[in-house]
Backbone as CSV, one residue per row, in Angstrom:
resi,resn,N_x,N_y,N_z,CA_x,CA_y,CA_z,C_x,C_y,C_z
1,UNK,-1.890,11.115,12.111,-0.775,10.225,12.321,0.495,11.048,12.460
2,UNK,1.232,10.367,13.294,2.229,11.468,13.390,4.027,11.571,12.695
3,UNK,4.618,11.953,12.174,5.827,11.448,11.322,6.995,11.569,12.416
4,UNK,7.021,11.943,13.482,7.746,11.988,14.676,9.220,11.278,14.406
5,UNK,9.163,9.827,13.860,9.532,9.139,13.470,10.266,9.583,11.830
6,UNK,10.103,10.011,11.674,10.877,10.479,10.180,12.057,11.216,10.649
7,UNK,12.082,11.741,11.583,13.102,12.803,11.701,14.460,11.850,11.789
8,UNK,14.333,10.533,12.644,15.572,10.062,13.281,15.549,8.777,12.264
9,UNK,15.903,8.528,11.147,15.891,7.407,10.655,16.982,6.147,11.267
10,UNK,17.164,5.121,11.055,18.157,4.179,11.344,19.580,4.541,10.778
11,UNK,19.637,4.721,9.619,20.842,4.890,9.076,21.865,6.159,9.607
12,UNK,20.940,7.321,10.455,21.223,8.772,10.992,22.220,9.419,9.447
13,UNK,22.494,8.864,8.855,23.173,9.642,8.207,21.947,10.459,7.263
14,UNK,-5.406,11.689,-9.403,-5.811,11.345,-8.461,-7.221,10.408,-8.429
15,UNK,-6.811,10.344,-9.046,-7.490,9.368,-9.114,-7.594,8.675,-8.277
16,UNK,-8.397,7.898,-7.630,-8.712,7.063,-6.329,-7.050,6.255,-6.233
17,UNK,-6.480,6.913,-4.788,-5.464,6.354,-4.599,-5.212,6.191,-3.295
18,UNK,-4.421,4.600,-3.172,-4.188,4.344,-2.152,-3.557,5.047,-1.115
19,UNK,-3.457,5.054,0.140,-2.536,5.400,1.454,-1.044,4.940,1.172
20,UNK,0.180,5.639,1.501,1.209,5.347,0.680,1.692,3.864,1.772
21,UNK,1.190,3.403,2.714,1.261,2.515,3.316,0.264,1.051,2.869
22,UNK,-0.395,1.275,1.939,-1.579,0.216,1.702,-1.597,0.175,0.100
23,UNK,0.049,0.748,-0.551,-0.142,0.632,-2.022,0.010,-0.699,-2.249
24,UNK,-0.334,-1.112,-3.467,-1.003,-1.954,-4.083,-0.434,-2.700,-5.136
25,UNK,0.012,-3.647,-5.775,0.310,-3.161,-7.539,-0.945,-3.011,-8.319
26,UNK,-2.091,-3.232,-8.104,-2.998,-2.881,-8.656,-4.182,-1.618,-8.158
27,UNK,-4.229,-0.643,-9.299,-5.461,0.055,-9.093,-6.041,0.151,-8.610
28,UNK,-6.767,0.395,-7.184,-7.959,-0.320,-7.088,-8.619,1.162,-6.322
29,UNK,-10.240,1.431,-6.259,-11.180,2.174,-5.613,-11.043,2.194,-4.272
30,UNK,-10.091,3.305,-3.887,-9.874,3.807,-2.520,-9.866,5.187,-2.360
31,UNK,-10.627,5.567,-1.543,-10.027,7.449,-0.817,-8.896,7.829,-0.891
32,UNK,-8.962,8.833,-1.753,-7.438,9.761,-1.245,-6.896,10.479,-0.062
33,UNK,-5.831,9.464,0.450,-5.316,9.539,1.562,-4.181,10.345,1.649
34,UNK,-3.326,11.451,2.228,-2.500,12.097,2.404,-1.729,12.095,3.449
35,UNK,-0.933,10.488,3.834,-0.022,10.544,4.855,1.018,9.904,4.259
36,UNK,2.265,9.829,5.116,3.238,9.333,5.169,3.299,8.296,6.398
37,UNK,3.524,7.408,6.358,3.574,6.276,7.183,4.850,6.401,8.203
38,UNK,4.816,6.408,9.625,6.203,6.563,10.408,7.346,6.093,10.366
39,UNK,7.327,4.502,9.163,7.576,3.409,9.083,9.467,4.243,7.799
40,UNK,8.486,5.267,6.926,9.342,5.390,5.984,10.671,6.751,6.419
41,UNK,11.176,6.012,5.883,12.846,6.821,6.226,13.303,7.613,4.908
42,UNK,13.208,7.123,3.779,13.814,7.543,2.595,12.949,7.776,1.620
43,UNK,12.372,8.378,0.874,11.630,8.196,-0.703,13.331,8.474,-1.887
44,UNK,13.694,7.134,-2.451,15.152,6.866,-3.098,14.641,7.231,-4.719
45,UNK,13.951,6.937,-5.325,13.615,6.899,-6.583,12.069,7.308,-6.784
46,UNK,11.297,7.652,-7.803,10.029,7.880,-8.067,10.401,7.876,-9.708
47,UNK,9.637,6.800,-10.371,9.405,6.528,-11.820,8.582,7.777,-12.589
48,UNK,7.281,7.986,-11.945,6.696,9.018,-12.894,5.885,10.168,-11.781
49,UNK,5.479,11.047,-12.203,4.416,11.605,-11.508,3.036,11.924,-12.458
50,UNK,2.146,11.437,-11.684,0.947,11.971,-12.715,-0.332,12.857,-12.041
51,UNK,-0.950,13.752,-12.934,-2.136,15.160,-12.405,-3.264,14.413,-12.909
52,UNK,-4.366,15.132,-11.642,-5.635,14.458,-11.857,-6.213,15.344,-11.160
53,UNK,-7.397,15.138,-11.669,-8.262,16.536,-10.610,-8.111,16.314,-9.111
54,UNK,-8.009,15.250,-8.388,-7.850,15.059,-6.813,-6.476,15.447,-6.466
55,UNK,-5.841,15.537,-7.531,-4.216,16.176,-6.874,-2.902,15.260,-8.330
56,UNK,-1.909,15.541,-7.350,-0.430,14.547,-8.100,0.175,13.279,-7.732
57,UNK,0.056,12.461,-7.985,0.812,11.053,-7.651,1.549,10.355,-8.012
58,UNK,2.331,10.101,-7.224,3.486,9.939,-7.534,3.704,8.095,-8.067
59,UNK,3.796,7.375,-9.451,4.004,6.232,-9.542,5.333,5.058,-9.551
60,UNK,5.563,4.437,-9.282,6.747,3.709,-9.042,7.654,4.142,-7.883
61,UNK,7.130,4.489,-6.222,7.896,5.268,-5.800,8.989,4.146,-4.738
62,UNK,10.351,4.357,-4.893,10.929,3.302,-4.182,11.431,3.822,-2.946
63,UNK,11.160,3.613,-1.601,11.443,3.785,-0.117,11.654,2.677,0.276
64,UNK,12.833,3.491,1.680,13.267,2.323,2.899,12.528,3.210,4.087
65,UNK,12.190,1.990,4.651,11.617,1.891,5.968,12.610,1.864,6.858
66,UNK,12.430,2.459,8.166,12.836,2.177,9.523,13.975,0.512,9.851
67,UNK,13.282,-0.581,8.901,13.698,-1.778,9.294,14.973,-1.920,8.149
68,UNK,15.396,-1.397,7.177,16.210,-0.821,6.245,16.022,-1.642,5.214
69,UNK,14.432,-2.023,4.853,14.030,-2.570,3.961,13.170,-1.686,2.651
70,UNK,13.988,-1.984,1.669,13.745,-1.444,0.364,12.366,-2.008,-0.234
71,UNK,11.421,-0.877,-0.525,10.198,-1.052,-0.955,9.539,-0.257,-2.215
72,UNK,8.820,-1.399,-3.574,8.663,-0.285,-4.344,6.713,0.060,-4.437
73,UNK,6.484,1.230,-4.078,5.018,1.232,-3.739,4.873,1.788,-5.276
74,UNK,3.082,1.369,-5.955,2.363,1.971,-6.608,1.936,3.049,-7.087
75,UNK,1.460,3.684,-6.221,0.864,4.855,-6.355,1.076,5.729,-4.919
76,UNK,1.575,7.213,-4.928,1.526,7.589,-3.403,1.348,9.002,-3.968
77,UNK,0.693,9.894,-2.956,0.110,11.102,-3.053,1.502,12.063,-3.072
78,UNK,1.525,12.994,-4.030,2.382,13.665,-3.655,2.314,15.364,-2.500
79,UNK,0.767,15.375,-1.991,1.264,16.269,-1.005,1.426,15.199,0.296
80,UNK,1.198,14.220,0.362,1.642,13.295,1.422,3.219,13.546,1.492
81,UNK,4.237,13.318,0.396,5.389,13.188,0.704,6.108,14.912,0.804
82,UNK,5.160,15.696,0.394,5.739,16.791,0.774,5.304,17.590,2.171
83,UNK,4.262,16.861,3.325,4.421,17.424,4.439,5.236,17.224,5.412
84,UNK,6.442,16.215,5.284,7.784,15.920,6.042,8.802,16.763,5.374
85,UNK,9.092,17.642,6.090,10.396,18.884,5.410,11.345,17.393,4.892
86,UNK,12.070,16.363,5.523,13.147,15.490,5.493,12.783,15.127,4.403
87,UNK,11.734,14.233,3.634,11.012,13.623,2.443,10.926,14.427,0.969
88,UNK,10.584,15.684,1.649,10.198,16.357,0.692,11.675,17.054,0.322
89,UNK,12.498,17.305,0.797,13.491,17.320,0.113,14.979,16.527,-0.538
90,UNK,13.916,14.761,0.360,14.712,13.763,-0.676,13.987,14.171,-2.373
91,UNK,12.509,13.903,-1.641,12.017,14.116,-3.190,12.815,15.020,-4.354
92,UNK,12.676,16.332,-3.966,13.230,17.579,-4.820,14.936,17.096,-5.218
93,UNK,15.563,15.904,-4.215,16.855,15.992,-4.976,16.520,14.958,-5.961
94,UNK,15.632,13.829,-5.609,15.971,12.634,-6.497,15.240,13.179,-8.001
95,UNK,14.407,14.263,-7.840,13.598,14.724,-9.040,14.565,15.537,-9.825
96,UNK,14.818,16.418,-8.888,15.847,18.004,-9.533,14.780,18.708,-9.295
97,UNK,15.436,19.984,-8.715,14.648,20.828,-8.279,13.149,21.482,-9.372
98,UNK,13.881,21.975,-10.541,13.300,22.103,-11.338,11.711,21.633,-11.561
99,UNK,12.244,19.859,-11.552,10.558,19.207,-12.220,10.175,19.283,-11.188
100,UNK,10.748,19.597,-9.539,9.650,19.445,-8.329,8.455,20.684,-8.048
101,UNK,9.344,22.069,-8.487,8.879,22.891,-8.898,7.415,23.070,-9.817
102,UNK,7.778,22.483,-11.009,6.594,21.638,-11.570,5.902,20.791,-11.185
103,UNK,6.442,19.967,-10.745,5.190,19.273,-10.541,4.425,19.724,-9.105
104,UNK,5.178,20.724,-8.199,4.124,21.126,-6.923,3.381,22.093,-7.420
105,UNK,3.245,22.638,-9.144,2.358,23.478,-9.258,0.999,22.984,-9.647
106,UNK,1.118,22.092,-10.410,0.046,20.928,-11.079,-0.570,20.407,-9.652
107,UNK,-0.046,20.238,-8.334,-0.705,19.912,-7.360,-1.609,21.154,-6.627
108,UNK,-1.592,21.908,-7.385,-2.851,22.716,-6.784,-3.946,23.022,-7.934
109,UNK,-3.286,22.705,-9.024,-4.427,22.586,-10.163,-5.443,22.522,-10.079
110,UNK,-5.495,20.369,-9.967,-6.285,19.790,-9.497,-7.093,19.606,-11.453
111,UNK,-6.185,19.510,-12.166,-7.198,19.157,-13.799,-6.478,17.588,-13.860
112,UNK,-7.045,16.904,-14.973,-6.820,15.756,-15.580,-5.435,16.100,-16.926
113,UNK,-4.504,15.296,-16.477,-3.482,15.304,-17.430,-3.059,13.713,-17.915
114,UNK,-3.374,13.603,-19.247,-3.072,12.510,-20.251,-1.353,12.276,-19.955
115,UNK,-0.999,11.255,-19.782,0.363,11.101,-19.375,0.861,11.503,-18.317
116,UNK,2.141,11.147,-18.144,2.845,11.700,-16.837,3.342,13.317,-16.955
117,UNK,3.053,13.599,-16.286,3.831,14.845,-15.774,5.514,15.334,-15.334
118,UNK,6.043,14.002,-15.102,7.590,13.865,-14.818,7.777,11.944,-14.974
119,UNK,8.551,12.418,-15.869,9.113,10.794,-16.308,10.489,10.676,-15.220
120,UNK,10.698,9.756,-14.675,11.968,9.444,-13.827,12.851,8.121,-14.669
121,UNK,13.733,7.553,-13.299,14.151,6.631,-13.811,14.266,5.784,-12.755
122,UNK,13.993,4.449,-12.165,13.853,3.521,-11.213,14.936,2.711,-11.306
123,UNK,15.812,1.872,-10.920,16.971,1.157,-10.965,16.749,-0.369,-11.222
124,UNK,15.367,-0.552,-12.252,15.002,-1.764,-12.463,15.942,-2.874,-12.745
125,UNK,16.854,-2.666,-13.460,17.820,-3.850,-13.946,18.727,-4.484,-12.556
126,UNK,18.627,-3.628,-11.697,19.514,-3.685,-10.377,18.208,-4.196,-8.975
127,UNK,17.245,-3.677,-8.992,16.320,-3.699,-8.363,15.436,-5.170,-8.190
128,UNK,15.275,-6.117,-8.370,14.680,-7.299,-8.086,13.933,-7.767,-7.119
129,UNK,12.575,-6.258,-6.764,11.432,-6.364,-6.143,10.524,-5.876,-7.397
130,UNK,8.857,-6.274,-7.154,7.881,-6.246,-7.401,7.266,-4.951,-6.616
131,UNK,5.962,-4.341,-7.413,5.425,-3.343,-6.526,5.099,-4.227,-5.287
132,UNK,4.973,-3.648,-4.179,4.353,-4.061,-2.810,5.186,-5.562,-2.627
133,UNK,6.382,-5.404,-2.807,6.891,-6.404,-1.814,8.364,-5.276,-1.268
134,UNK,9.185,-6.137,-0.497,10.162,-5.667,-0.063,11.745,-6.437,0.450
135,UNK,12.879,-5.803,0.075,14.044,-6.706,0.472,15.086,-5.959,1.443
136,UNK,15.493,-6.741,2.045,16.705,-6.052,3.079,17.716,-5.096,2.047
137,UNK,17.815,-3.993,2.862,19.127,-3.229,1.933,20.289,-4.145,1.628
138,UNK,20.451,-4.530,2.955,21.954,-5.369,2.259,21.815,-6.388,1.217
139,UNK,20.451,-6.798,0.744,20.305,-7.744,-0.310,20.564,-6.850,-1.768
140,UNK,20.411,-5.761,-1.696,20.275,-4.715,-2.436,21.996,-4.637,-3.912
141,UNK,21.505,-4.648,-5.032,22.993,-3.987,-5.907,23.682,-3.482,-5.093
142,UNK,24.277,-3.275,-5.284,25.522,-2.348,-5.164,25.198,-0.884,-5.627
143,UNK,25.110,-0.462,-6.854,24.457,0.778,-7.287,23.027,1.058,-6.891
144,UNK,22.535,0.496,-6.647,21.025,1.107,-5.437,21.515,1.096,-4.267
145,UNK,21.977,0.359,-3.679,22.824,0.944,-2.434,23.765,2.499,-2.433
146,UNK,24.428,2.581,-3.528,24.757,3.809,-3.494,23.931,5.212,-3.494
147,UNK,22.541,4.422,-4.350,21.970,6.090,-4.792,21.026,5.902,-3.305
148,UNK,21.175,4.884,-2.796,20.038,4.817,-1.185,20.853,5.492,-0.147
149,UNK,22.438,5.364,-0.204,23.148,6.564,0.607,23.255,7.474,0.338
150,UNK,23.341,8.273,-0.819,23.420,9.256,-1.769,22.147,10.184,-1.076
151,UNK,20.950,9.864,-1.410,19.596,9.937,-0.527,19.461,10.321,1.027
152,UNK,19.843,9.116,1.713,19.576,9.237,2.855,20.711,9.922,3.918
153,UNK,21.868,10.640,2.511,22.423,11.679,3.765,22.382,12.606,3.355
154,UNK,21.202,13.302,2.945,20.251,14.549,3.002,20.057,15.048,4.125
C-alpha cells in the first residue's frame, strides 16, 4: 500500500493486532499487520505503548485523517507508524524523543512485557469520541485543536 498520500496532508501546515485502519475497541484474533493507511495525516496523541513477542503497539492512538476528522484507534503497530519519515516523527515529538528511543528498542526485542512500556496522556476530558468512531476537527475543544496544530506543523 502506498503512503504517497501522507506527504501532502490537507491542513499543509503483539499480540494479534489489528491493521491500524480496521482497529477495533475490542481485542480481537487478527494478523499482524504493518501499514499505515493513506487516509492518515497526523498520529496527535498515543496513551500507552506495549512489547510482545510480535513487536510494539501502540494503545489509545489518536489521528486525523485526510477528511480532518479526529479518530481514536485501539491498537496500532508501532513499526507501521514508523515507516512514514512525516508520522514517525509526529510520533517522537508527541512521545519525547527519549521514550521513542525506548520504545524503538523493545521493537526489535520481540519478548513479552507485563504492562506498558510508555504511559502517555490522551486529552480525554476534552476529547468526546469512543475508540473507532470519529468527529470533525472543528467539532473538536479548543485545546485538542491546539495540540492537533502543534502536531501537524511538523
Amino acid at each position: 500500500m502506498s503512503t504517497a498520500n501522507l506527504s501532502a496532508p490537507k491542513h499543509a501546515a503483539f499480540d494479534d493486532m489489528l491493521p491500524l485502519a480496521q482497529t477495533t475497541p475490542e481485542h480481537t484474533s487478527c494478523g499482524l499487520d504493518a501499514f499505515v493507511p493513506e487516509n492518515i495525516t497526523a498520529v496527535v496523541a498515543v496513551d500507552s505503548f506495549h512489547a510482545s513477542r510480535d513487536g510494539v503497539y501502540g494503545h489509545g492512538v489518536m489521528v486525523v485523517d485526510q477528511l480532518d476528522n479526529v479518530s481514536l484507534l485501539q491498537r496500532v503497530d508501532f513499526e507501521a507508524l514508523t515507516k512514514c519519515e512525516r508520522i514517525a516523527k509526529q510520533v517522537q515529538y508527541v512521545v519525547g524523543e527519549p521514550s521513542y528511543d525506548e520504545v524503538s528498542r523493545f521493537q526489535g526485542k520481540h519478548i513479552d512485557i507485563q504492562g506498558p512500556i510508555y504511559c502517555g496522556l490522551l486529552p480525554e476530558m476534552e476529547l468526546q469520541i469512543q475508540v473507532g468512531e470519529d468527529i470533525p476537527l472543528e467539532q473538536c475543544h479548543p485545546t485538542v485543536k491546539e495540540q492537533i496544530q502543534s502536531v501537524m506543523g511538523l
